[in-house]
C-alpha positions, -999 to 999 in steps of 0.1 A, spaced: 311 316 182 294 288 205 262 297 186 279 292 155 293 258 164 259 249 173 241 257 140 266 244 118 266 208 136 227 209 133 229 219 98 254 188 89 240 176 59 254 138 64 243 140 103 202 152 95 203 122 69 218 97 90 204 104 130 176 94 142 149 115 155 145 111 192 111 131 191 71 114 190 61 103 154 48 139 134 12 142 123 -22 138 145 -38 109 137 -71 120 116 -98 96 109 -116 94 81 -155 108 82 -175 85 94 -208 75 69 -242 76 74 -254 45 65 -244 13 50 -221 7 23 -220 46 13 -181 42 19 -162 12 18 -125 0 23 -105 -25 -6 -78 -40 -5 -51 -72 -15 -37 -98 4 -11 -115 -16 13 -143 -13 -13 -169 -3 -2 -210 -19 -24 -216 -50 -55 -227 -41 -84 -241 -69 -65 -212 -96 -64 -185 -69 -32 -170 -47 -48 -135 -35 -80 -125 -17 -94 -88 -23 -110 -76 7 -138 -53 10 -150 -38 40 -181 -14 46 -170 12 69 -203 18 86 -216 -14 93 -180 -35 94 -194 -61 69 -168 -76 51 -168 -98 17 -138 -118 8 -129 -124 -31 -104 -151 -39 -84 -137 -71 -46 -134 -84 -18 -112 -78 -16 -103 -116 -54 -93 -121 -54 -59 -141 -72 -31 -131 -106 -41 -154 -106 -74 -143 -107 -58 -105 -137 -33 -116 -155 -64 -128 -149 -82 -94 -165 -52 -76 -192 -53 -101 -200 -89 -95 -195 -93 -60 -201 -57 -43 -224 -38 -62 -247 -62 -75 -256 -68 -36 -253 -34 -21 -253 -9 -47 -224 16 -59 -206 35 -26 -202 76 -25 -169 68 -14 -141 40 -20 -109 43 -1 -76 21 -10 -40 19 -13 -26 33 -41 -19 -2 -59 -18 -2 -94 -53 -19 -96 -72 9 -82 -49 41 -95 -52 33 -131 -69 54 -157 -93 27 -164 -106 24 -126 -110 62 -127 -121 70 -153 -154 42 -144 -159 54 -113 -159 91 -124 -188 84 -148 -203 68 -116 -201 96 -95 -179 77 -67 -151 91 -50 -116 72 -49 -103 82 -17 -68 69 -16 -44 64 10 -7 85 11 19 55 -2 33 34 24 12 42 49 -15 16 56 -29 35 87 -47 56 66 -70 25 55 -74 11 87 -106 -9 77 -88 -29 52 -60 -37 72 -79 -51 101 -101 -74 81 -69 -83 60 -55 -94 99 -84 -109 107 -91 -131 80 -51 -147 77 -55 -152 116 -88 -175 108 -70 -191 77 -38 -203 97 -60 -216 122 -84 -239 96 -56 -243 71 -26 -249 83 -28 -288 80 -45 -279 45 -32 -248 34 -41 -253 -3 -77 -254 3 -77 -218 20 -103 -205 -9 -130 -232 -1 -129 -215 36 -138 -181 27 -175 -183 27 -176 -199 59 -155 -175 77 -174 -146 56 -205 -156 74 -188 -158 110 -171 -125 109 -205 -106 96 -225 -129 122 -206 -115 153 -210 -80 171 -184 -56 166 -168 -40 194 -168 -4 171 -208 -8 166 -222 -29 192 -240 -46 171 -234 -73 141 -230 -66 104 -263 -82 97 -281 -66 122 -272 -32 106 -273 -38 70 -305 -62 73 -319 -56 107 -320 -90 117 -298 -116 129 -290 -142 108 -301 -176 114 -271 -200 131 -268 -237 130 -278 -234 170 -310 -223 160 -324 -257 143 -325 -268 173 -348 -242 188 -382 -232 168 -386 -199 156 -376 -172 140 -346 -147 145 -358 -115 164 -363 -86 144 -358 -53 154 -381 -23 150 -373 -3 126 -334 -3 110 -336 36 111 -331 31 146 -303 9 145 -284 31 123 -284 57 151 -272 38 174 -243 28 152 -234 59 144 -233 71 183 -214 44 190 -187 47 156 -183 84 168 -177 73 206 -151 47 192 -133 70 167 -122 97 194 -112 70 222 -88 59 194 -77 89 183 -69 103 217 -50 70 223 -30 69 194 -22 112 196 -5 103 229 20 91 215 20 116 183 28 151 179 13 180 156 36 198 129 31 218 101 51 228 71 48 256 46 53 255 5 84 262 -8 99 245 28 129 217 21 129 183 42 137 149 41 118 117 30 131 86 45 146 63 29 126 30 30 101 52 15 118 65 -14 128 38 -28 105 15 -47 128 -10 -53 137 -17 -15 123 -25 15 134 -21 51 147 -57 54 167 -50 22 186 -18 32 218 -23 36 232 -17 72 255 12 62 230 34 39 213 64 51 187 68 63 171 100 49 171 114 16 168 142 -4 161 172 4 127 175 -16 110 209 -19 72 214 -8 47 224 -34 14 217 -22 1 205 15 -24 185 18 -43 171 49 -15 154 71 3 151 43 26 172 16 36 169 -22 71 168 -29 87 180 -60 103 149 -69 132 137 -97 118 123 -126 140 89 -120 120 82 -83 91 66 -98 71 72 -61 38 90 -54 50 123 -43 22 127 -21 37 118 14 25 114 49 40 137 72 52 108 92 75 102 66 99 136 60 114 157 87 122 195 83 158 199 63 182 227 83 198 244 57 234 241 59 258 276 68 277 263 38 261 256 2 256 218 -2 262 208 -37 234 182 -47 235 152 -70 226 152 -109 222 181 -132 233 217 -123 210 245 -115 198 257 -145 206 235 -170 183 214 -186 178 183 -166 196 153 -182 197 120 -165 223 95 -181 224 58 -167 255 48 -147 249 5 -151 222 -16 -155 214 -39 -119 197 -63 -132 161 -72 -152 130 -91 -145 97 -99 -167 65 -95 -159 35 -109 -170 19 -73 -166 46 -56 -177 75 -75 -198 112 -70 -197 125 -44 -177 155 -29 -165 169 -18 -136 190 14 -137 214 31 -115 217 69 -126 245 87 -128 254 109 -94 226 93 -77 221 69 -49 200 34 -47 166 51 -36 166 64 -70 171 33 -91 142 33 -116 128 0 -135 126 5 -175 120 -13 -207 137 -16 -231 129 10 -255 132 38 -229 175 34 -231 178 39 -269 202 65 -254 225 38 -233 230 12 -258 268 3 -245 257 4 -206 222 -23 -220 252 -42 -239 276 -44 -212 250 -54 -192 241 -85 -213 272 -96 -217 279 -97 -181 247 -113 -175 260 -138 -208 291 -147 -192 279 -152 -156 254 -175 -167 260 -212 -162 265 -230 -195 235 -253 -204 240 -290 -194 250 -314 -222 235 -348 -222 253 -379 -207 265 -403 -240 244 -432 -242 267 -462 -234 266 -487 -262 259 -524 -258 285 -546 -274 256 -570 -300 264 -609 -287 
C-alpha cells in the first residue's frame, strides 16, 4: 500500500506540471564541429530594439566560427527574408565567398522558403538552432554581447548615432587576439596584422607571417583545446538523459507559448505543459507531436521537457476526444495587432485549452467564429474612448 501511495503522488498530474525539478539541467552540452578554415561556417543573427539611428533600428551580426571575425550590418526589425539574403550577398559573400555551413536562430528571416530554397541551389547548409535556446549559437550571441557592451559605452551620451560606430568598433574587435584562437581575426583570415593608428608613428610595415597554412593549424589546436575546457565546464553542472519515441513528457511553459514570455506569466499558471508524445529524436533534442493551435517549432531541446509519469488513474486531456476528428472551435478573441509584415491579426483562446496555446490569426482564418470576431469588435467598439470634439471658437462681439 506505501508503494502505492508513493506512485500515485508522483504520478499527480497537477504536481509534475507545477514542481520544480530539483535535479542538474538535462542534456550534455555538444558543440558544434569545429571548421577547417575560414568562413566555411558562420554564425547570424539580430539584435533588435536599438533607437532609430540614420533609418536603421537593428544590427545583423555575422560571425565566422573559425577565425572569430565578425561584421556588423545596421538594418530594420521588419526586413523580409529576401531583403536579408541580399544583405548577406552584399556584405558577406562578396568578401569571403559562400560558407558550407550557416547556423542561426530559427527567426522568420532565415526559416523562410525563400532563404532555403537560395541556399539549397547554393549547396549551403542552414544549420539552425532548437527554438528558445540561444546556447546552441553561441557565436552569435557573444558578438551580439559584445558589440551592445561597446555601444553603451561610445553612445550613451549619443545613442542615436549608434550606426555611424559600427565600422570603428568592426575594426577593433577583428584587430584584437581572441582568447579561443590566440591569434587575431586578421591574422587568420589575411595573415597579417592590420595596420593601427600607433603605427604612423613608427616606419614599416606590419610583420607577416610565413605561410597562413600554418596559422590555420595552430588555430585549429587551439579551437579544439578551447571547445573541451568549455564543455567539461559547463557538463558539471549538466546531466545526460535520453528518451525513446512514442515516450510522453512535458515542455515548459515559457516555451510553449509564443505569445508569452517569462516576465509575462502570470504568478499562478503552471509551469509545465502538455504532455506531448515523442516522434523523432534528434541530437540533444526531440520532436514533439504538437496541436495544430501551438504555432511553436516542435523541435525542442531536451533542456526544455521532462519525462511525464503516467498517472494510476486515466487523465482526461483538453480539446477533442480520442478518435474523433480533431475540431478546434474558438472560445474569445484576446485581442488584435497589425503588422507591417503581416496585417491584422487575431488572438484566439480555444476552447478547453489553456493560454500557452493561444494562436495569432487573420481574419479570414475564423469564417467559422463570426459571433465570437463580432463580439469581439464590439467590445473593443465600446471600450474605446470616444474621439475628441473640438473646442467652439469664441466669437468676438464686431465694435
Amino acid at each position: 500500500m506505501a508503494g502505492s501511495v508513493v506512485g500515485f503522488v508522483e504520478a499527480c498530474v497537477d504536481c509534475q506540471k507545477t514542481k520544480p525539478s530539483n535535479q542538474k539541467t538535462p542534456g550534455l552540452l555538444k558543440p558544434l564541429e569545429i571548421p577547417s578554415a575560414p568562413w566555411e561556417s558562420i554564425a547570424t543573427d539580430f539584435i533588435t530594439g536599438l533607437p532609430l539611428s540614420n533609418g536603421w533600428d537593428s544590427i545583423q551580426t555575422v560571425v565566422d566560427r573559425f577565425s572569430k571575425m565578425v561584421h556588423f550590418i545596421p538594418t530594420t526589425k521588419d526586413v523580409t527574408a529576401q531583403e536579408t539574403a541580399n544583405l548577406f550577398l552584399t556584405h558577406i559573400m562578396r568578401l569571403h565567398g559562400l560558407p558550407r555551413r550557416i547556423v542561426s536562430d530559427r527567426d522568420p528571416k532565415f526559416t523562410s522558403d525563400f532563404w532555403e530554397s537560395l541556399f539549397a541551389k547554393l549547396e549551403t547548409k542552414l544549420a539552425m538552432s532548437t527554438a528558445d535556446h540561444p546556447q546552441s549559437d553561441g557565436q552569435s550571441e557573444r558578438a551580439n554581447g559584445v558589440i551592445i557592451r561597446m555601444l553603451k559605452t561610445f553612445c550613451f551620451e549619443k545613442p542615436t548615432e549608434w550606426s555611424s560606430f559600427l565600422p570603428v568598433l568592426e575594426f577593433a574587435i577583428n584587430s584584437q587576439p581572441s582568447a579561443s584562437t590566440k591569434v587575431s581575426p586578421f591574422e587568420c583570415c589575411y595573415g597579417w596584422r592590420p595596420r593601427m593608428p600607433l603605427d604612423l608613428l613608427s616606419p614599416g610595415l606590419p610583420p607577416l607571417y610565413s605561410s597562413l597554412p600554418a596559422i590555420h593549424r595552430f588555430v585549429k589546436d587551439n579551437l579544439v583545446e578551447a571547445q573541451d575546457r568549455q564543455a567539461a565546464q559547463a557538463n558539471k553542472e549538466r546531466r545526460e538523459v535520453s528518451y525513446k519515441v512514442g515516450e510522453r513528457v512535458l515542455l515548459r511553459m515559457d516555451h510553449s507559448s509564443p505569445n508569452t514570455t517569462v516576465g509575462d506569466k502570470p504568478k499562478l499558471q503552471e509551469d509545465w505543459s502538455g504532455p506531448y508524445k515523442i516522434v523523432e529524436l534528434k541530437p540533444n533534442a526531440v520532436k514533439l507531436d504538437l496541436p495544430s493551435p501551438m504555432r511553436i517549432h516542435p523541435v525542442v531541446n531536451v533542456d526544455k521537457v521532462k519525462p511525464f509519469i503516467e498517472p494510476l488513474v486515466p487523465h482526461q486531456e483538453p480539446g477533442p476526444e480520442t478518435g474523433t476528428e480533431d475540431v478546434y472551435e474558438v472560445e474569445k478573441i484576446l485581442k488584435s495587432k497589425t503588422t507591417k509584415s503581416k496585417g491584422l491579426q487575431y488572438l484566439v483562446r480555444w476552447q478547453g485549452y489553456d493560454a500557452t496555446h493561444d494562436s495569432w490569426l487573420h481574419e479570414s482564418e475564423l469564417k467559422d467564429s463570426r459571433e465570437v470576431l463580432e463580439e469581439f469588435l464590439e467590445r473593443v467598439k465600446k471600450t474605446s474612448a470616444p474621439p475628441s470634439r473640438p473646442s467652439p471658437k469664441k466669437r468676438i462681439k464686431p465694435t
